[in-house]
C-alpha positions in Angstrom: 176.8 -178.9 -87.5 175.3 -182.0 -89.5 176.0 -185.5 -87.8 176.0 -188.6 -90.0 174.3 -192.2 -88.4 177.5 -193.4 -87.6 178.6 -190.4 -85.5 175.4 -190.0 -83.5 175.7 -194.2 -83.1 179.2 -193.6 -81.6 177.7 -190.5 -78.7 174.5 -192.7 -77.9 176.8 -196.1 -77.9 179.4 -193.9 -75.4 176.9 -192.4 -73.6 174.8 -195.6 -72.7 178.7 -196.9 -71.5 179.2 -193.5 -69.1 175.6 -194.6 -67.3 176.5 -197.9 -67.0 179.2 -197.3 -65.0 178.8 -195.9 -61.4 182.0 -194.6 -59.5 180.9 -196.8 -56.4 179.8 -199.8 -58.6 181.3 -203.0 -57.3 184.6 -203.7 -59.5 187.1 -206.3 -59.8 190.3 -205.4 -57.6 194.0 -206.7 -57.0 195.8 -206.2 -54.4 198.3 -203.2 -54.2 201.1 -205.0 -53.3 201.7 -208.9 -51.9 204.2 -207.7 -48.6 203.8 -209.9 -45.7 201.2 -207.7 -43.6 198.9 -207.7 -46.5 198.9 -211.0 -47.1 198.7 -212.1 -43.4 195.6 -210.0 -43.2 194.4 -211.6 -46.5 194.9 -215.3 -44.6 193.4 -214.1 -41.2 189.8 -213.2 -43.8 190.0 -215.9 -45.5 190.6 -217.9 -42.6 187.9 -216.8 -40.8 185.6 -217.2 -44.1 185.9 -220.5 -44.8 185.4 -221.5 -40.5 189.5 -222.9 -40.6 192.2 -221.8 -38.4 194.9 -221.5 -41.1 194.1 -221.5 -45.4 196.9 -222.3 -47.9 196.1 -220.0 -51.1 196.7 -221.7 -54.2 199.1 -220.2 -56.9 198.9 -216.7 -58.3 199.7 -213.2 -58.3 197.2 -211.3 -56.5 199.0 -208.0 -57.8 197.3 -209.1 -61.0 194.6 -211.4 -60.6 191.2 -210.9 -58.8 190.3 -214.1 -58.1 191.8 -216.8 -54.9 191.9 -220.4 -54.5 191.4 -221.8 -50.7 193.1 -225.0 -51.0 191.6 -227.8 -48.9 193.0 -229.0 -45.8 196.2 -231.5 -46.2 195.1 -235.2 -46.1 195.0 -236.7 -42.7 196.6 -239.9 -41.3 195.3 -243.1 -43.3 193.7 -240.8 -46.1 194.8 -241.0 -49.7 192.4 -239.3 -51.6 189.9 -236.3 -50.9 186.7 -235.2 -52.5 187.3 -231.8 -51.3 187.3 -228.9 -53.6 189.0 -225.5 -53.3 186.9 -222.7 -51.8 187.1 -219.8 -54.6 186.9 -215.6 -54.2 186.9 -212.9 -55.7 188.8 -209.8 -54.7 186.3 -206.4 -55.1 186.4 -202.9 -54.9 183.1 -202.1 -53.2 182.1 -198.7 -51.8 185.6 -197.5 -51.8 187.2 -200.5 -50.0 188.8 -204.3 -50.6 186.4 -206.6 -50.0 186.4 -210.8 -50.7 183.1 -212.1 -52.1 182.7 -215.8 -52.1 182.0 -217.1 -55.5 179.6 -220.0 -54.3 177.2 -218.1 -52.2 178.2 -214.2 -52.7 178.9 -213.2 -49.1 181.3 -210.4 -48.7 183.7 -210.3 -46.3 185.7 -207.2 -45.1 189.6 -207.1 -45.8 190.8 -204.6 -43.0 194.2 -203.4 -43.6 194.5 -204.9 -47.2 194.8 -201.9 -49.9 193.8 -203.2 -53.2 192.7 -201.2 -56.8 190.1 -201.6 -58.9 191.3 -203.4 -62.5 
């Protein structure tokens, strides 16, 4: 069987994307469904991640979007104004389970009882 330049380009171009792509790289996830165990156990990590006892996510459906927005705490008595930023991370599939990775420094935290999929 002769191959022309533009077949062969198409098996090296799809074979180089096959090696790139491990079945335990890390991946982007969502979660598998929003129900209120999932995401109290999605507060409790976060939570505990950002060193506060309770987080407020910002908006967004974490059915279909990776990343999450810690909002930061309220305003206090006699405060108008904050130069507070949200705390953002990035739901991940990593060696078979949901993980949050912190967009600012990378450190991973565990999401027990959260079920999430790879995008």
């Amino acid at each position: 069987m002769q191959m022309n330049a533009k077949g062969f380009a198409l098996i090296a171009g799809g074979a180089l994307m096959a090696s790139c792509q491990t079945p335990n790289a890390p991946a982007a996830a969502v979660l598998e469904n929003a129900d209120h165990g999932t995401m109290a156990a999605l507060h409790a990590a976060l939570a505990s991640a950002v060193g506060r006892a309770q987080v407020e996510i910002g908006p967004g459906d974490l059915t279909q979007s990776s990343t999450i927005a810690v909002l930061p705490p309220p305003l206090g008595p006699g405060e108008d104004r904050s130069l507070a930023t949200p705390d953002y991370f990035d739901l991940m599939w990593v060696d078979g389970k949901c993980v949050l990775v912190a967009q600012e420094t990378g450190a991973q935290f565990a999401l027990d009882g959260v079920s999430c999929r790879k995008l």
